[in-house]
N, C-alpha and C positions, 0 to 999 in steps of 0.2 A: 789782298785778294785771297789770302790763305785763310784768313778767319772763316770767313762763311762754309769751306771747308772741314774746318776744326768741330765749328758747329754741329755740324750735321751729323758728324761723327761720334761727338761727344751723344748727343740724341739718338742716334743709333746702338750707342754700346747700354745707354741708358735703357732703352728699351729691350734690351738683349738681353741683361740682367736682370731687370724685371721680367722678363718671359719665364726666365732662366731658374727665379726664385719662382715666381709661380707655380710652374712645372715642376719644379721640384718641392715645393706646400703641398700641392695637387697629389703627385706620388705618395709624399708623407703622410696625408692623409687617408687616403685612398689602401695602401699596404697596412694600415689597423688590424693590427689581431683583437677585433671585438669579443668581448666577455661572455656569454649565454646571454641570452635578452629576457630569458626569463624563468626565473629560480620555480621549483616545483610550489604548489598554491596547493592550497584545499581542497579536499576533494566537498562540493557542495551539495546536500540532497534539497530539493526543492518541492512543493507540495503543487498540486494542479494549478495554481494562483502562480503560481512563481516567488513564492513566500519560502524565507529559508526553512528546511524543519531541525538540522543539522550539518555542522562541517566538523571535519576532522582534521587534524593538527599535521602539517609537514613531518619529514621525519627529524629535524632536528627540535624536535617541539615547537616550533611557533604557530601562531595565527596567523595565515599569511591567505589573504583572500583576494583574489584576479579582481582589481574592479575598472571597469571601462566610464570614462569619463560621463558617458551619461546616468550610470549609477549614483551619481553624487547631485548634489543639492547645487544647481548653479550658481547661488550666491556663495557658495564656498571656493569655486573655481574661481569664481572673481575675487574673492578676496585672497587668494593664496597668490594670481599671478600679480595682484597688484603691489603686496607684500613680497614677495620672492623672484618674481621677473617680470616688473610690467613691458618690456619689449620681445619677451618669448615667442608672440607668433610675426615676429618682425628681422630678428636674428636666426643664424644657422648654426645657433651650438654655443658660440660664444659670442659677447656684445662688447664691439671696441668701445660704446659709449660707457659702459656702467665699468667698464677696466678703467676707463682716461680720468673719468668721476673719483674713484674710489682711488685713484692714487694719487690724484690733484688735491682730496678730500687731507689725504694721510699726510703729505706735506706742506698744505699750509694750518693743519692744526696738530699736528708730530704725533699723531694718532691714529689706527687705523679707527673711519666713521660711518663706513659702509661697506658693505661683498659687493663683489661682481662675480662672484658663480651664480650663473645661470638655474633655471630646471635640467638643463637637458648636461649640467656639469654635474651637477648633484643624483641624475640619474646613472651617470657612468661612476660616480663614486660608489653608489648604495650596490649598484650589481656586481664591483671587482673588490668591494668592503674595501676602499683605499684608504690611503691615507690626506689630509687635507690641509695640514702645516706644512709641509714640504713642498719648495718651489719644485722640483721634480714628480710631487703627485701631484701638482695643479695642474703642472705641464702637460703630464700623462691624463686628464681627467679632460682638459682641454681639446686635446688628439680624440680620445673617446668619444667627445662631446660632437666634437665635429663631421668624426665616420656616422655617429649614430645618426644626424642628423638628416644622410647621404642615402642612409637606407630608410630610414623608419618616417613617417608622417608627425607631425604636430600633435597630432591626438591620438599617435602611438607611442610616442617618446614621453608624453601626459599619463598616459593609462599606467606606466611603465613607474612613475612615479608615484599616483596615485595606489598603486598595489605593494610597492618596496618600502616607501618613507617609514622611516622608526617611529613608536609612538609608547614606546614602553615598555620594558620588560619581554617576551614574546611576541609583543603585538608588532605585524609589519602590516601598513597599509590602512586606507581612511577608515575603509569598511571595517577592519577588524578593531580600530579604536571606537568607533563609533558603537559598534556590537557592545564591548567591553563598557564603556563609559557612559553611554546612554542607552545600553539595550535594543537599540533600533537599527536598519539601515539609512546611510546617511543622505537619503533622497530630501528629505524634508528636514532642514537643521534653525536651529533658534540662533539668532546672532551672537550669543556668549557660546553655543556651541561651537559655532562657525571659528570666533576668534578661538578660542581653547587648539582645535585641530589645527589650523595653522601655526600656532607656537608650538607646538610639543616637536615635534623633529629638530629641531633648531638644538634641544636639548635634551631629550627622551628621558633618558635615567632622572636627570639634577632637577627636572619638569614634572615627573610622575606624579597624576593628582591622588593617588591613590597609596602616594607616601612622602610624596611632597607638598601637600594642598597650599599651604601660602606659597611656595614659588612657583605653582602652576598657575594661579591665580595672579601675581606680579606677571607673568611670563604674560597672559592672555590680555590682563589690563591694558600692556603694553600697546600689544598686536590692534585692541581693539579703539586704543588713541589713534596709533598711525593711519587704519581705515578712514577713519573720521577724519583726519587733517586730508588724506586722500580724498574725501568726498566721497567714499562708498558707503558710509554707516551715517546715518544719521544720528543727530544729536539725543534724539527721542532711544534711537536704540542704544547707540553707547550708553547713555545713564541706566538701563535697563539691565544693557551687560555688566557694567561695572558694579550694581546690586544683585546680580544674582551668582550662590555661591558656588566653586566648583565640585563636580561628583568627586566622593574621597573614596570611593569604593569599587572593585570593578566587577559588576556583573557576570554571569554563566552566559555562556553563549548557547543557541535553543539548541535543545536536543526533544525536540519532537518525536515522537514518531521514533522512539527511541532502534528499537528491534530490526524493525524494516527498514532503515535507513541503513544499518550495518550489513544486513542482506542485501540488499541491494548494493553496496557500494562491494561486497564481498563479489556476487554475480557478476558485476559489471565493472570486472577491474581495472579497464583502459577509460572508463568515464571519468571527468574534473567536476562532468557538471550532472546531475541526475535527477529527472523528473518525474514523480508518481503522480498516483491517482488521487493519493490523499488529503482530504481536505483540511487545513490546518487547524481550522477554529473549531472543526468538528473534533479530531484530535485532538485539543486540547479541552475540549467538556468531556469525552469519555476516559481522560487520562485524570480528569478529577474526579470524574462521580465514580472510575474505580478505586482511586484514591480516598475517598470518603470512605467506602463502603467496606475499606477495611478495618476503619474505626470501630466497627461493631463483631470484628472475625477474631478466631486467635491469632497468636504473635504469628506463627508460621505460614499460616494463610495466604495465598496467591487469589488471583483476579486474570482474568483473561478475556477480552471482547474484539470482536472482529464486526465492524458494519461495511455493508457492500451492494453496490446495486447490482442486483441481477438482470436485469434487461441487458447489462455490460460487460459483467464480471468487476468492472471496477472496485479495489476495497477502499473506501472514505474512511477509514479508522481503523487500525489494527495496535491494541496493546498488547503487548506480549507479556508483561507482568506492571504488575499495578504497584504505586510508589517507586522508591528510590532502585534503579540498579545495582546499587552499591548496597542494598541490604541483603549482607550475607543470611540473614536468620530464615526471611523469605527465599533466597534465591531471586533476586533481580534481575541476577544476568541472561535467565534462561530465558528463552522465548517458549511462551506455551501456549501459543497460537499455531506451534509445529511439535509439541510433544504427542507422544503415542499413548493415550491412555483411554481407561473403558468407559464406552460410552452408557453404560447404564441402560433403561427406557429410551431415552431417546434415539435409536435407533431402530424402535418399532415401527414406524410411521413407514421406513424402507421394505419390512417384509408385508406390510400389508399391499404397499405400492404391487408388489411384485405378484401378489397373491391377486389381487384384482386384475393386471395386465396377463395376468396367464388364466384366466377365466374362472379360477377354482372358487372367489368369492365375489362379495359385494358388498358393499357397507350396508345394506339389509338384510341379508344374509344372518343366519341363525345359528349360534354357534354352544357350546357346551362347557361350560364356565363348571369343570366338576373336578375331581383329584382325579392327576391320566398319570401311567407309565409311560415311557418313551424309550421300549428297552431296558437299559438300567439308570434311566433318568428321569429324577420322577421332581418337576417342579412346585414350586408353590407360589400363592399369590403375595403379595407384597405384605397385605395386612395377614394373612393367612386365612382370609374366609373364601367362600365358594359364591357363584350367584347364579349358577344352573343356566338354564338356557339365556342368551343373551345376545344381541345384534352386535356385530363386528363394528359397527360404528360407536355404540356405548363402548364393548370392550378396549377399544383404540381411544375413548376421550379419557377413561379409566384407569389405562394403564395396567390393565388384567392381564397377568402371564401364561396363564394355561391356554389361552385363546391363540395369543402368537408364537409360542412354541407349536401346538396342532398344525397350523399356519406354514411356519418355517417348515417341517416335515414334510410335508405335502410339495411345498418348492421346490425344495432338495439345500441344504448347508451349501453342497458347491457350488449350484448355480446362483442359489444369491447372491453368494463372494463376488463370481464373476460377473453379475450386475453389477456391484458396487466398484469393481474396477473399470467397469464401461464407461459407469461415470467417472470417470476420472482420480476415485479414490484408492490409495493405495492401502488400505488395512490389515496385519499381520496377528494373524492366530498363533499360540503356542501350541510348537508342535507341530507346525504348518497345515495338519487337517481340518479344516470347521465342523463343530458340533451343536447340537440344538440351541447348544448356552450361549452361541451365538445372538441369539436373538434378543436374549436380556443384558446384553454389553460383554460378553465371552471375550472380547477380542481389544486389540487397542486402534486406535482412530484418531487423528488429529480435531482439534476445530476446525481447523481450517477447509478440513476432508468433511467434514459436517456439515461447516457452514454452504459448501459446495454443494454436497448434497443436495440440502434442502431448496437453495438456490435453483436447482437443476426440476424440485418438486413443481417449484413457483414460475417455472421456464416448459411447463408440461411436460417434462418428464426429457427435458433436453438437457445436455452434457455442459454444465457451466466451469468455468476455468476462474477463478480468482486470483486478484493479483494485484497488489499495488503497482505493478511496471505496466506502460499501456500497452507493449506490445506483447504482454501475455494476458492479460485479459481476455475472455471472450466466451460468448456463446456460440456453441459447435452445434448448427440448427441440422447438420448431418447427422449426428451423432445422436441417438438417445437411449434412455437406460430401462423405462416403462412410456406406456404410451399414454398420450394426453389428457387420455377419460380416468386413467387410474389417478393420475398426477392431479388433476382437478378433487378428485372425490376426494383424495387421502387432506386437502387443502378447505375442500366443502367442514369434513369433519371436524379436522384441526382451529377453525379458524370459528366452528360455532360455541364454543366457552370462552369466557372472556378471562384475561390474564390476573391470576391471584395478586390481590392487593394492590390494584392499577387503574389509574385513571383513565387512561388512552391503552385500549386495549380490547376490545370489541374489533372486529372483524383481522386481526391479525393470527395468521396461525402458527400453532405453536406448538413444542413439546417439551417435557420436560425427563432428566433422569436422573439417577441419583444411582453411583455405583456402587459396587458391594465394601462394606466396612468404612464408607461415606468418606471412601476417597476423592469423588469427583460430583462437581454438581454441575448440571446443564442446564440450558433453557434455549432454543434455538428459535427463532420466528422470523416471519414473511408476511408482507403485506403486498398489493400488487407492484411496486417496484424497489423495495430493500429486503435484504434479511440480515439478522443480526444473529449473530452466537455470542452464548458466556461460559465461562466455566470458572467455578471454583476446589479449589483443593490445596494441595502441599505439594510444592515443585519435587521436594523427593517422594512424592508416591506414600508417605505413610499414613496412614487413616487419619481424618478429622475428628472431632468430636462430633457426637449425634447431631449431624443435618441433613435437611434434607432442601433438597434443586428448588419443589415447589416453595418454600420457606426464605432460601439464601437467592439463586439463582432468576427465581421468573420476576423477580419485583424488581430485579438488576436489569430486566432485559425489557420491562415497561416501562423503566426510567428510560432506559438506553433510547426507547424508542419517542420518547416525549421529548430528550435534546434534540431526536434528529428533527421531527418533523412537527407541525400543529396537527396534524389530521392523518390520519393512515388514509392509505391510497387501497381502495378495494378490488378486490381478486376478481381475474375476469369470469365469464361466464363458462358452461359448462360446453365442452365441444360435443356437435352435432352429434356424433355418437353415443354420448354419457346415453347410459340408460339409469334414468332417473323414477322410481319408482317404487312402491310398498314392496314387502316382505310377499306379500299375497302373489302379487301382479307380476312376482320374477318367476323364469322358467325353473320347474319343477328342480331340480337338481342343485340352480344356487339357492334355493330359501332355505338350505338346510346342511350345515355343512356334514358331509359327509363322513368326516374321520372324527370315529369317538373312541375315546377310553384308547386311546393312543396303539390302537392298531386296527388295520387291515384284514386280519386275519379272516377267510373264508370268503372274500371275494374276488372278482375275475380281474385279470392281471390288468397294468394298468392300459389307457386304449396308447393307440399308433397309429399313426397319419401315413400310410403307407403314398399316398399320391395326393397332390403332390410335394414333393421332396424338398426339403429346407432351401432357400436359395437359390430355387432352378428359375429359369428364365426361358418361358411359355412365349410360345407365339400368336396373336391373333387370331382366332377364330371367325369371325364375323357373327356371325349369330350361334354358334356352337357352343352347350353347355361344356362348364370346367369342371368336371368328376372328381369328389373326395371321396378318396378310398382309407374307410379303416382297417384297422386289426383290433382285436381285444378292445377290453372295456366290456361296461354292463352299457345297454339299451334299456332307458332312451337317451338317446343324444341330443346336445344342444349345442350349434354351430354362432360363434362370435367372430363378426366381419371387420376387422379393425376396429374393436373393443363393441361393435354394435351387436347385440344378437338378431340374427338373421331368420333361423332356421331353427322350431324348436320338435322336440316329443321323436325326435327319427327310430326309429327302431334297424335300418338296415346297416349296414357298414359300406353300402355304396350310396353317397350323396349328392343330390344333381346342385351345383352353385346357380347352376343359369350361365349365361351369358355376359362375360364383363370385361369392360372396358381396359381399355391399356392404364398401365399404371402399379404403383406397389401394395402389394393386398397381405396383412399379416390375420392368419384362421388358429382361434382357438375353437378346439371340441373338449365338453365336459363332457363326462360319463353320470350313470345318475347314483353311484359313490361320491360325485363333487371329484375324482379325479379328472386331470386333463391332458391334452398334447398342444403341441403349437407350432405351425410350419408360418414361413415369410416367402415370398416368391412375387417374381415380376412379371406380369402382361407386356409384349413389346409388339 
């Protein structure tokens, strides 16, 4: 009668202890001091495609790139878990089946014949670097295996792997073998690739194809038999694999996009992962065709191009120096896509902008192509001849200096600066005051402030922002620096000579400069949706040999523009207000510019917009004319209504506008010296 008692008891304590070791496995694995789950990775920059352009090395030098299981080529996940755990999405960490296997194996052939470490035993190995003979760090690997298991998913404890596993030398993880060994990422892999990447951890060092080729190659043959007994390779491919030989060598990993990828990962110093604007493949034609084109320069010689759609601000291409980084003799390291240097002529195109938005000219306009003083500045023209009278539109396709010096004077040096900082450019005179010589490259200027620029020209005289980062890019339609008739004419002009020595090159506009002692050559152009800049010189500033922009520069910048596109995209039309018209047919005071022989002297001071006043905000009249009151100036006057002229021949200094509507009204008045004012003000 006592048995059936014993029983039950015995069954009871049974269960007790089992509870007992449970709960107590349960705690032990549960109190795990797990290891970091993930070691510092690459910082990656990516191009708009999502295409690597470059990664940077951890700090202890490796290649170590984050990669997430669906980066990888799914026949290689198959053949790795079939090879290394085919029960991994079946176990939680560790597999009693492949432990019972591998010791049953060991003892009836007195050999070990198989592992039973897991993925997820060999991911707590690679993250605490343990050790893996030691029954105590199998132990310890196993504990690991099974907290990780408790927190992390399947195809987190995967990823975890696929980013750590060794493959050689610096290299941790599939991606960065694959980078190395076959130059690609490893989304799309060939079956002897496939087995290759699955043997190399097993062995790294003793494995390395790349100085071990026969035993990387035994190591893969291997990998690539067992698939095949597995039934995941076919026969057609194993003999495929087993002919083809392995890479001995290991590839550069891309560095694209060399410049702005360092900028940018400098700016954005909490990003792993960073994405631009640029296009990779476009990237890589304008990093060889500046690369060619130093073929034909001196040793010292630098290259610089920047292409960017302006409709965006986006830049698709930016080199910062052409060829290798590492050529000390060029300077490679510099980016001179951000250096400060003179822009030569090509910065003409800006004070004409300026000179037509403030009424003083017009590209029909007649101007004095003759030897002028400017105080004690007395310029000359490039070839040094003269061409007497001459329309500001030749003068500007020409490239004549006496014209845009008159030009510039008339503006004022300071106010054009601070146009060029409206738009966005930040330009630094020596000495910090601007002087006339501004206008023939006086001053230092980036390309990049250039290429903005012009961008801004091809955006009607709007504030463009360039940038390979997308959240700086942009066009600021608030913003502008001239108004949309002058930005249209200076693009009408620029864009009716076709580009020296160029195929594709009609309707693009363009400019070209060449700074003093042929330090720098330019060539900047716009078509209606890209502009591109170039520049050549010596990253240290010392003079070239005799060239010149149109010679080196413009044929750089019609190739440039023959990679980007088949066809240039044409500039839009002229806004409603352009006043489009002969020499004849303009009001008396633009057909002839006023300022000659580089003074003033003996006429009436310049005029004044006494009402109303810069910035004021008027209200509604109804039908009530808005009165411009002058001061000074010579009579007669001519009144331009947001670049339109309105109002010509006035002789009084009280002016009736009429009657107008709500809205933002900017008034230029010429005097008939060709001097003028200029007030902005709102209707409300």
């Amino acid at each position: 009668m006592k048995r059936p008692h014993a029983f039950l008891g015995l069954c009871a304590a049974t269960l007790f202890a089992t509870a007992l070791v449970r709960d107590s496995f349960d705690t032990w694995v549960s109190h795990t001091e797990l290891p970091a789950l993930l070691n510092e990775t690459s910082v990656e920059v990516r191009d708009r495609q999502g295409i690597l352009l470059r990664a940077f090395v951890v700090e202890d030098g490796r290649w170590r790139l984050a990669t997430r299981p669906e980066q990888v080529d799914p026949a290689y996940l198959a053949a790795l878990l079939t090879y290394e755990d085919k029960r991994f999405y079946k176990h939680h960490g560790v597999d009693p089946l492949a432990m019972g296997r591998a010791g049953w194996q060991a003892v009836t052939s007195g050999k070990p014949v198989s592992g039973a470490s897991t993925l997820s035993m060999q991911v707590a190995r690679l993250l605490e670097n343990g050790l893996t003979g030691s029954w105590h760090g199998k132990l310890r690997q196993m504990r690991v295996a099974l907290a990780l298991e408790r927190k992390l998913t399947k195809r987190e404890v995967l990823a975890l792997y696929l980013t750590h596993a060794p493959f050689g030398g610096n290299l941790e993880g599939v991606r960065a073998a694959s980078f190395a060994y076959f130059g690609k990422e490893p989304t799309r892999l060939t079956p002897a690739e496939i087995a290759l990447l699955v043997a190399l951890p097993q062995s790294p060092e003793r494995r390395r194809p790349d100085r071990a080729a026969s035993a990387a190659r035994i190591a893969r043959d291997s990998v690539a038999r067992r698939l095949h007994e597995a039934g995941t390779m076919s026969h057609e491919r194993l003999q495929a694999t087993l002919e083809t030989a392995v890479p001995q060598t290991v590839q550069p990993f891309p560095t694209l996009a060399f410049h702005s990828a360092q900028n940018a990962k400098n700016a954005l110093a909490t990003s792993q992962d960073i994405a631009l604007t640029i296009d990779a493949n476009l990237q890589k034609q304008m990093e060889t065709l500046a690369g060619k084109s130093l073929l034909s320069m001196e040793p010292k010689a630098s290259v610089a191009i920047i292409v960017a759609d302006h409709t965006t601000g986006e830049v698709l291409a930016a080199v910062g120096s052409a060829g290798a980084q590492t050529d000390s003799a060029r300077k490679g390291y510099v980016d001179m896509t951000r250096a400060l240097r003179s822009p030569g002529s090509s910065l003409k195109p800006l004070v004409y902008a300026v000179a037509f938005d403030l009424g003083l000219a017009h590209p029909e306009t007649i101007i004095a192509d003759e030897p002028m003083r400017f105080g004690s500045y007395a310029p000359s023209n490039f070839d040094g001849t003269f061409q007497g009278d001459i329309r500001l539109r030749a003068a500007l396709q020409q490239s004549r200096n006496i014209p845009v010096v008159a030009l510039l004077e008339a503006v004022g040096p300071a106010r054009f600066m601070q146009r060029l900082r409206s738009a966005g450019a930040t330009p630094e005179v020596q000495g910090g005051k601007p002087g006339l010589a501004v206008a023939l490259g006086g001053l230092g200027i980036s390309l990049r402030d250039l290429v903005a620029l012009y961008a801004g020209l091809a955006q009607g005289g709007q504030r463009v922002t360039i940038s390979e980062v997308p959240s700086e890019a942009a066009v600021h339609t608030a913003q502008s620096f001239t108004s949309p008739a002058a930005a249209w004419q200076i693009g009408d002009i620029l864009s009716s000579a076709p580009l020296p020595n160029a195929r594709l090159s009609h309707g693009v506009a363009h400019k070209t400069g060449t700074s003093y002692g042929y330090r720098d050559n330019w060539a900047v152009g716009y078509d209606g949706q890209h502009v591109i800049g170039v520049w050549i010189g010596r990253a240290d500033g010392t003079p070239m040999k005799t060239s010149f922009a149109r010679e080196t520069a413009a044929p750089l910048l019609a190739q440039a523009f023959q990679y980007l596109k088949p066809k240039v995209a044409p500039l839009g039309p002229p806004p409603p207000e352009t006043l489009t018209v002969t020499t004849a047919q303009l009001p008396e005071p633009l057909q002839f510019f006023g300022h000659r022989r580089g003074s003033f002297a003996g006429l009436a001071n310049d005029p004044e917009i006494v009402f109303p006043p810069n910035g004021v905000r008027l209200a509604s009249l109804a039908d009530a004319p808005v009165m411009l009151k002058l001061r000074s100036g010579k009579p007669p006057f001519t009144v331009l209504q947001n670049g339109a002229v309105t109002i010509t021949d006035v002789r009084t200094n009280s002016i009736s506008l009429g009657p107008l509507k709500r809205g933002f009204f900017r008034l230029n008045v010429v005097d008939a010296t060709g001097r003028s004012a200029q007030t902005s003000f709102e209707i409300r």
